[in-house]
C-alpha positions as CSV (number, residue, x, y, z in Angstrom):
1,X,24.4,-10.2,92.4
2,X,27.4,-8.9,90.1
3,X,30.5,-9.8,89.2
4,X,32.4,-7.2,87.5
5,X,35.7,-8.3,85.8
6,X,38.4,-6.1,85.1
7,X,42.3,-5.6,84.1
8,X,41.7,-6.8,80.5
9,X,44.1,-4.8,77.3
10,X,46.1,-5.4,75.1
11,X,49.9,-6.9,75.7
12,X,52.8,-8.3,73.4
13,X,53.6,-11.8,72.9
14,X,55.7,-13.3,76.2
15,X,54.2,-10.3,78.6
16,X,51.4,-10.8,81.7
17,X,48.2,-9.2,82.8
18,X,46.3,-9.9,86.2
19,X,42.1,-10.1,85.7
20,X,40.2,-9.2,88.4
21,X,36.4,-9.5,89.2
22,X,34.7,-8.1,92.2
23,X,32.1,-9.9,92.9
24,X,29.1,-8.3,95.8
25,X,25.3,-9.9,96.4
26,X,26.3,-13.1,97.5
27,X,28.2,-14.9,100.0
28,X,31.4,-15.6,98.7
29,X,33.2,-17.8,100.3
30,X,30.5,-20.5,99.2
31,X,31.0,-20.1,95.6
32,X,32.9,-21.7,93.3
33,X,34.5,-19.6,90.9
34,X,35.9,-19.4,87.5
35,X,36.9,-17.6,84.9
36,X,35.8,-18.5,81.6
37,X,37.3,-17.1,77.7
38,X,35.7,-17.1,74.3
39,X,37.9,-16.3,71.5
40,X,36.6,-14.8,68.6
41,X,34.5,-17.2,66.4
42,X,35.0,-20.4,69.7
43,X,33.2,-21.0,72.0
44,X,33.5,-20.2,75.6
45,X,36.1,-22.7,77.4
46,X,36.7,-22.9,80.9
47,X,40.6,-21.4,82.0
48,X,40.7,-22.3,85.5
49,X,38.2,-22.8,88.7
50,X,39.1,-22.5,92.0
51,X,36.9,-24.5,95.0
52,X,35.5,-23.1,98.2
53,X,38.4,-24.7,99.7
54,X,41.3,-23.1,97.1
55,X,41.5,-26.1,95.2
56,X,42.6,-25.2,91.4
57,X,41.9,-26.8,87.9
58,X,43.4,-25.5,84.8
59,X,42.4,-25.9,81.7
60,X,45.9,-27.8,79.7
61,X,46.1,-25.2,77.3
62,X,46.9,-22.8,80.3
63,X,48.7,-24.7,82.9
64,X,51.7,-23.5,84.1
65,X,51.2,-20.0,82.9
66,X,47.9,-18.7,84.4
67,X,47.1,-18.8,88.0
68,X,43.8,-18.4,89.6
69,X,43.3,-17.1,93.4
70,X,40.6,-15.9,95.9
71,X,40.2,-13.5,98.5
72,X,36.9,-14.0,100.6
73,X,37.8,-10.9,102.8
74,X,37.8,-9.0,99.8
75,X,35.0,-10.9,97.7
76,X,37.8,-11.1,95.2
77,X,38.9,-13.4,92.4
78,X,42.0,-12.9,90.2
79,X,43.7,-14.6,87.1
80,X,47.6,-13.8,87.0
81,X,48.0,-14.7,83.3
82,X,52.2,-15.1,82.7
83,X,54.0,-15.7,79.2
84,X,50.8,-14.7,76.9
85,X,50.5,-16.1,73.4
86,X,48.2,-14.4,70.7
87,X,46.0,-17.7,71.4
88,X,45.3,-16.1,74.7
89,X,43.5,-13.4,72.8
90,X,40.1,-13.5,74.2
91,X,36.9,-12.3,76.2
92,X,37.5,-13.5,80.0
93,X,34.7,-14.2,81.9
94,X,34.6,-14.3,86.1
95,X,32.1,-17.1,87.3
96,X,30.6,-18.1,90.5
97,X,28.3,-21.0,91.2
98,X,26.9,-23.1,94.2
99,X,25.2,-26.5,94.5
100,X,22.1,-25.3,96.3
101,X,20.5,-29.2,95.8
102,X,22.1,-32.6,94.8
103,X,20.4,-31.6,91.0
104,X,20.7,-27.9,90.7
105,X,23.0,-25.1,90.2
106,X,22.7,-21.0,91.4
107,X,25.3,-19.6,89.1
108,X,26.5,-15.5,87.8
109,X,28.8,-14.5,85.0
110,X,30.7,-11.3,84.8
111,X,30.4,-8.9,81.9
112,X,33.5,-10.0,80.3
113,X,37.1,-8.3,79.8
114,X,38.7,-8.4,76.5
115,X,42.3,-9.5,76.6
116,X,44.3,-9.1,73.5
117,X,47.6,-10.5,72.9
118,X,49.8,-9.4,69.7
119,X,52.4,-10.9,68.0
C-alpha cells in the first residue's frame, strides 16, 4: 500500500494550495481517509476526514477554509486549503483506515508534504 501526498510549498498569508495523495494497494472506496498536520514542535492533529460515504469532519481551527474530497475512480484524496494563515504552516499527512473487526483498525499514512505559509 502507499499513499503518496503531494502539492505542498510555500504561499503568502490569505493565498490557497490544493494537497493531493494518490493512494494504490488497497481498495479505496472502503477507506476512510484523512489528512493529518504536525506543525513544528506539536503534535500531529487531525485537519479533516472524509467517510466512505463523503461525509466530512473538520477540525475548528480549519472549517470554513479547507475542504476535503475523494475520488474512488481515481483512488484520489485532495485538501483545497483557501485563505492560509502562517498557523497553517505544517507537515500534511494523507490517511486511510478501515474497521476490519468491531476492535481493530488497518490503517496507512503518507510521507508527508510540507506546507509553508509566510507572513
Amino acid at each position: 500500500v502507499q499513499l503518496q501526498a503531494s502539492g505542498g510549498g510555500l504561499v503568502q498569508a490569505g493565498g490557497s494550495l490544493r494537497l493531493s495523495c494518490a493512494a494504490s494497494g488497497l481498495t479505496f472506496s472502503i477507506y476512510g481517509l484523512a489528512w493529518f498536520r504536525q506543525a513544528p514542535g506539536k503534535q500531529r492533529e487531525l485537519a479533516a476526514r472524509i467517510t466512505t460515504g463523503s461525509s466530512t469532519n473538520y477540525a475548528d481551527s480549519v472549517k470554513g477554509r479547507f475542504t476535503i474530497s475523494r475520488d474512488n475512480a481515481k483512488n484520489m484524496v485532495y485538501l483545497q486549503m483557501n485563505s492560509l494563515t502562517p498557523e497553517d504552516t505544517a507537515v500534511y499527512y494523507c490517511y486511510a483506515y478501515v474497521r476490519t473487526s468491531w476492535s481493530s483498525w488497518s490503517d496507512y499514512w503518507g510521507q508527508g508534504t510540507q506546507v509553508t505559509v509566510s507572513s
